[in-house]
BAROTOR-284999 format. One record per residue (C-alpha): residue in one letter; x, y, z. Coordinates in steps of 0.25 Angstrom, whole numbers, plus 5000, padded with zeros to 4 digits. Example, Ala and Ser with C-alpha at 12.3 -4.5 7.8 and 13.67 -1.06 7.14 Angstrom:
2
a504949825031;s505549965029;
% end
This chain:
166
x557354435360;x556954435375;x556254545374;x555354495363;x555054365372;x554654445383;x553854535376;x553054415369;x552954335382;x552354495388;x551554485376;x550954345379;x550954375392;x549854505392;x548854435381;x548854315390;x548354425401;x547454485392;x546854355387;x546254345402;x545654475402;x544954445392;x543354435396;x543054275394;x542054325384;x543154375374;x543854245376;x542754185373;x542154115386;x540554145383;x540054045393;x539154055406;x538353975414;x536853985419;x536053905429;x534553885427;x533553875438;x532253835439;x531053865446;x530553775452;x529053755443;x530153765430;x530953655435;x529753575437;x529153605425;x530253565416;x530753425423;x529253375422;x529353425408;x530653375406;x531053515400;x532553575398;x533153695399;x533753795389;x534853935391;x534753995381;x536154085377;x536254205367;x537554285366;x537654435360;x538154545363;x537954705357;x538854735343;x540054805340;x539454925330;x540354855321;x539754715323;x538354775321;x538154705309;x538254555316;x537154605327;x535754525327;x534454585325;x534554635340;x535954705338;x536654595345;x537754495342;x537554355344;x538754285348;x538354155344;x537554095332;x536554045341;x535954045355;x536753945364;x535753865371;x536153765384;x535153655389;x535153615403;x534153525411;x532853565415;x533053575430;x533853695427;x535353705431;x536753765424;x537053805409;x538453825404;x538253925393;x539753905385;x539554015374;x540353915364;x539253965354;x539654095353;x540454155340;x541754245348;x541854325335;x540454395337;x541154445351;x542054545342;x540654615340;x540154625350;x540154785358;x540354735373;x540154595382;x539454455375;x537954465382;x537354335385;x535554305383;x535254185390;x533754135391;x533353985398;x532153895394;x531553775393;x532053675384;x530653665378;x530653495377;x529353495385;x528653625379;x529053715366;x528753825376;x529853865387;x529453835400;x530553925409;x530554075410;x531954105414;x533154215419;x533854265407;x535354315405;x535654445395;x536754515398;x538254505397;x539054365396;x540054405405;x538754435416;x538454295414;x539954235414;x540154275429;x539154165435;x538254075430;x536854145431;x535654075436;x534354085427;x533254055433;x531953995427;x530553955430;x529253925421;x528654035414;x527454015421;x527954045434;x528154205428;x529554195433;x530254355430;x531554305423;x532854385427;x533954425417;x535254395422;x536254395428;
% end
């Protein structure tokens, strides 16, 4: 009988341990943080128009051959139904991106690490047209996990060269 306890408390004992190897991505933590910055004719541009911000989020990542089938017409999964998009003020500043949107199933197909898109603009309350040209994130969620990465921004008639990051 003894044995058996100790083998089950051993047993408990080491998936406790590997629970917390696992990345934060398989147990489901998808969420990052951004800060926006503002050049300084953007920022002036959108408090006299009174204008907002938008980041814009889209998760995928590249399909299992055997989960091909659920691939979009670009040959990735989505891991959410739709983009997750995060408002902040016009003068720039944090988002906190939580990745609550995301369907965990659609991990199983995917063939390596959830990649993150992430695009910022205006809000378009002042114009239809977006007024910011801005610093973009493609590349792997866990890349943008570390830290939160600054975006910076400026109107698109200032020709500002936009950076992929991180």
């Amino acid at each position: 009988m003894k044995r058996h306890g100790s083998s089950l408390a051993m047993t408990i004992a080491a998936s406790a341990l590997l629970a917390c190897a696992v990345p934060a991505t398989a147990q489901g933590d998808m969420s990052f943080d951004v800060n926006v910055t503002l050049s300084k004719k953007a920022a002036a541009k959108l408090a006299a128009e009174k204008e907002g911000i938008v980041v814009f989020v889209d998760y995928y990542g590249d399909p299992k051959r055997s989960a091909e089938r659920h691939a979009n017409e670009i040959g990735q999964i989505d891991l959410e139904q739709q983009n997750d998009e995060v408002a902040i003020p016009g003068t720039g500043g944090h988002a906190h991106i939580s990745g609550a949107k995301i369907d965990t199933k659609r991990l199983d197909w995917l063939a390596g690490p959830p990649k993150v898109n992430v695009n910022v603009a205006s809000a378009r309350k002042s114009s239809s047209d977006n007024l910011l040209g801005c610093d973009f994130i493609d590349g792997q969620l866990s890349a943008v996990q570390r830290k939160p990465v600054t975006l910076h921004c400026a109107l698109i008639e200032e020709n500002y060269d936009t950076e992929l990051k991180p």
